[in-house]
DOTIGU-343708 format. One record per residue: x, y, z of N, C-alpha, C in turn; residue in three letters. Coordinates in steps of 0.05 Angstrom, whole numbers, plus 5000, padded with zeros to 4 digits. Layout:
! DOTIGU-343708
+------+------+------+------+------+------+------+------+------+---------+
|  n_X |  n_Y |  n_Z | ca_X | ca_Y | ca_Z |  c_X |  c_Y |  c_Z | residuo |
+------+------+------+------+------+------+------+------+------+---------+
|    X |    Y |    Z |    X |    Y |    Z |    X |    Y |    Z |     ALA |
...
+------+------+------+------+------+------+------+------+------+---------+
END
This chain:
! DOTIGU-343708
+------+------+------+------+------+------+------+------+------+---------+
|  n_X |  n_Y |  n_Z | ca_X | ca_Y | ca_Z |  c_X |  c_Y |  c_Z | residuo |
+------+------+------+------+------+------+------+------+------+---------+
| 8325 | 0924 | 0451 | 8351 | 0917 | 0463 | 8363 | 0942 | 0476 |     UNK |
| 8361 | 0966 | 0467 | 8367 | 0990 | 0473 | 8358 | 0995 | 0501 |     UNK |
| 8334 | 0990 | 0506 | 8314 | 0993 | 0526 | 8332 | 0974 | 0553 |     UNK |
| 8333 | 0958 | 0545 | 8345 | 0940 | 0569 | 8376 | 0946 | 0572 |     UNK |
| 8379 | 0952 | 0558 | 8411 | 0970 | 0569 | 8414 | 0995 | 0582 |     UNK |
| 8389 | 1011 | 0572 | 8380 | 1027 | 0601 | 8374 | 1023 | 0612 |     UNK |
| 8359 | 1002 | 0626 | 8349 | 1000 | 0643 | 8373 | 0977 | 0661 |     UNK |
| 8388 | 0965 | 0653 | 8413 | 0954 | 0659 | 8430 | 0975 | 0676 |     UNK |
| 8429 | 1002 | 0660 | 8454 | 1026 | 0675 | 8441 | 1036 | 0694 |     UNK |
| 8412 | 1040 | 0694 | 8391 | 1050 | 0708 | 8389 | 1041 | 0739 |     UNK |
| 8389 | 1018 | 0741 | 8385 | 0994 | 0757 | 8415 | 0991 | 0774 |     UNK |
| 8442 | 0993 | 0755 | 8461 | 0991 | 0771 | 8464 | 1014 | 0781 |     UNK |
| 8468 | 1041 | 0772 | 8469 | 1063 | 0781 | 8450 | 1069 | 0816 |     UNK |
| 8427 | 1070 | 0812 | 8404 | 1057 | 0833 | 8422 | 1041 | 0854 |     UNK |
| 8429 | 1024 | 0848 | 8440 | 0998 | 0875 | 8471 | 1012 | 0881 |     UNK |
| 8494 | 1026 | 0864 | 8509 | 1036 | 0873 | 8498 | 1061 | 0899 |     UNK |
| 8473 | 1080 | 0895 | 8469 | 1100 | 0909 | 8470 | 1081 | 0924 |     UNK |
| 8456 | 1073 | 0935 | 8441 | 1057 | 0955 | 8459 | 1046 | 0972 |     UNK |
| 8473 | 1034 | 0961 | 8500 | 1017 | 0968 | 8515 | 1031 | 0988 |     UNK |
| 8520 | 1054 | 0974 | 8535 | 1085 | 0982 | 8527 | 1089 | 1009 |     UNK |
| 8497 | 1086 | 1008 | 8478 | 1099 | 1027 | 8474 | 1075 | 1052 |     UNK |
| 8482 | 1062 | 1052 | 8477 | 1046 | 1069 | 8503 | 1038 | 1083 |     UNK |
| 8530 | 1046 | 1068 | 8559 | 1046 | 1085 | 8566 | 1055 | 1091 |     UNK |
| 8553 | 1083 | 1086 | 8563 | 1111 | 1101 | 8550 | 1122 | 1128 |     UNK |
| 8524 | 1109 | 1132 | 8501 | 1112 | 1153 | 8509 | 1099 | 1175 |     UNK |
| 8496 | 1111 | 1201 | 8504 | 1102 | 1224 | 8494 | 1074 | 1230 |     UNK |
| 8491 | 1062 | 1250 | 8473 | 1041 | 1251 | 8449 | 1042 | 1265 |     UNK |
| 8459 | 1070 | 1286 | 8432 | 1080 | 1291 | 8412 | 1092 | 1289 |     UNK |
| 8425 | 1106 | 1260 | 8402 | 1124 | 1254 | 8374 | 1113 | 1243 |     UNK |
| 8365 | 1097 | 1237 | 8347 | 1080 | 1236 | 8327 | 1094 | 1264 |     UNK |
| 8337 | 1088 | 1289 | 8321 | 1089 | 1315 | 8330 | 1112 | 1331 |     UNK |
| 8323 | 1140 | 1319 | 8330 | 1164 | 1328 | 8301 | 1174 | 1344 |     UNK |
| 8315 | 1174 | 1382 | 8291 | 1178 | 1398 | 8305 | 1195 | 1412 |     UNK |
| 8290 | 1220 | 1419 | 8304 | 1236 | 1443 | 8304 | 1224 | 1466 |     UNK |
| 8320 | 1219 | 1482 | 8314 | 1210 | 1505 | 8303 | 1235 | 1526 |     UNK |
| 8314 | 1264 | 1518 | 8309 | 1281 | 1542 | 8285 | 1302 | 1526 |     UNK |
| 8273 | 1321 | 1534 | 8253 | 1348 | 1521 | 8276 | 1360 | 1511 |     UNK |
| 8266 | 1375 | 1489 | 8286 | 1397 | 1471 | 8279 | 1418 | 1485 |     UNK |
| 8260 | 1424 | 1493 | 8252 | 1457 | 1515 | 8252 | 1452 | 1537 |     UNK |
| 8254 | 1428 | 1564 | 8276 | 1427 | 1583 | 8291 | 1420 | 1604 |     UNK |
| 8296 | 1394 | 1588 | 8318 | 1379 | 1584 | 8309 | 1352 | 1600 |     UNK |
| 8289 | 1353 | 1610 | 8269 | 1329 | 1624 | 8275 | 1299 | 1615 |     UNK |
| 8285 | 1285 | 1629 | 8281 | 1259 | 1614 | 8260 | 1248 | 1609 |     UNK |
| 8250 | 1241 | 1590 | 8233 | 1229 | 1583 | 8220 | 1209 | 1573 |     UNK |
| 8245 | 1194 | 1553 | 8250 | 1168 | 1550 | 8234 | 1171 | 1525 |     UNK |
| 8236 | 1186 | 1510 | 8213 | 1180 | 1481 | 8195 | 1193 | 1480 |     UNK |
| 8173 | 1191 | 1497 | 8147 | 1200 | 1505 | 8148 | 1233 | 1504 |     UNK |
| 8122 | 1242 | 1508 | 8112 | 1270 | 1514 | 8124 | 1278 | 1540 |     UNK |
| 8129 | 1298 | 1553 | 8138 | 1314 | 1567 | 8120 | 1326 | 1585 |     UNK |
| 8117 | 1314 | 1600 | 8094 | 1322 | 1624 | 8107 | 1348 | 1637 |     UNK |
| 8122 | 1369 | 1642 | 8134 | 1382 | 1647 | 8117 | 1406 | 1624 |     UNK |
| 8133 | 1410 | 1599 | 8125 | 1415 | 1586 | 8092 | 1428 | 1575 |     UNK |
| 8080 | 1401 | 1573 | 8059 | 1391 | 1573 | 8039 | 1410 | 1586 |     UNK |
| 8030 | 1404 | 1610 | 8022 | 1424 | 1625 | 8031 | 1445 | 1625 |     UNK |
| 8050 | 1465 | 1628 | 8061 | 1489 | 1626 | 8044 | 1498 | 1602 |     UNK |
| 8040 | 1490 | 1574 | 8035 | 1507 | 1555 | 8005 | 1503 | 1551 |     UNK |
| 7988 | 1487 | 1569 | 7956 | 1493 | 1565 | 7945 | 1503 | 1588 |     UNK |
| 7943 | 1532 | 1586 | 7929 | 1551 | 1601 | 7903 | 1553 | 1601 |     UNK |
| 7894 | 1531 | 1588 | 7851 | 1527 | 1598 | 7856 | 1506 | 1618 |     UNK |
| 7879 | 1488 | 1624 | 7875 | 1467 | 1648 | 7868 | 1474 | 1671 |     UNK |
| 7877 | 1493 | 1671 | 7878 | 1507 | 1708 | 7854 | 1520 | 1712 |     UNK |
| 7838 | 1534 | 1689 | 7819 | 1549 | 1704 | 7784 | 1530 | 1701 |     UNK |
+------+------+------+------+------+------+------+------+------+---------+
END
C-alpha cells in the first residue's frame, strides 16, 4: 500500500513538471529552423549554405 502512494506522489509530481513545462513554452519552439547562415547571414531557408559551403573546402578547386 505504501508502494502505491509513492508512486501516486511520484506520478503527480511528474505531470505537475510537465504541466509547468508545457505553459510556459513557446509554441514554437517545437520547430526551431534558422532561416538565415550563422557565419553569413545568407538566407537559406533550413538547408546547408552554399555560400559557406564551398568557401571552407579547399580540395574543390584544385
Amino acid at each position: 500500500m505504501v508502494v502505491v502512494w509513492i508512486g501516486l506522489g511520484v506520478g503527480i509530481l511528474v505531470a505537475a513538471i510537465l504541466l509547468k513545462k508545457i505553459v510556459t513554452a513557446s509554441p514554437k519552439d517545437a520547430l526551431k529552423v534558422s532561416v538565415n547562415c550563422k557565419k553569413c547571414g545568407y538566407r537559406t531557408n533550413g538547408l546547408k549554405c552554399p555560400r559557406c559551403e564551398n568557401a571552407s573546402d579547399p580540395q574543390r578547386w584544385r
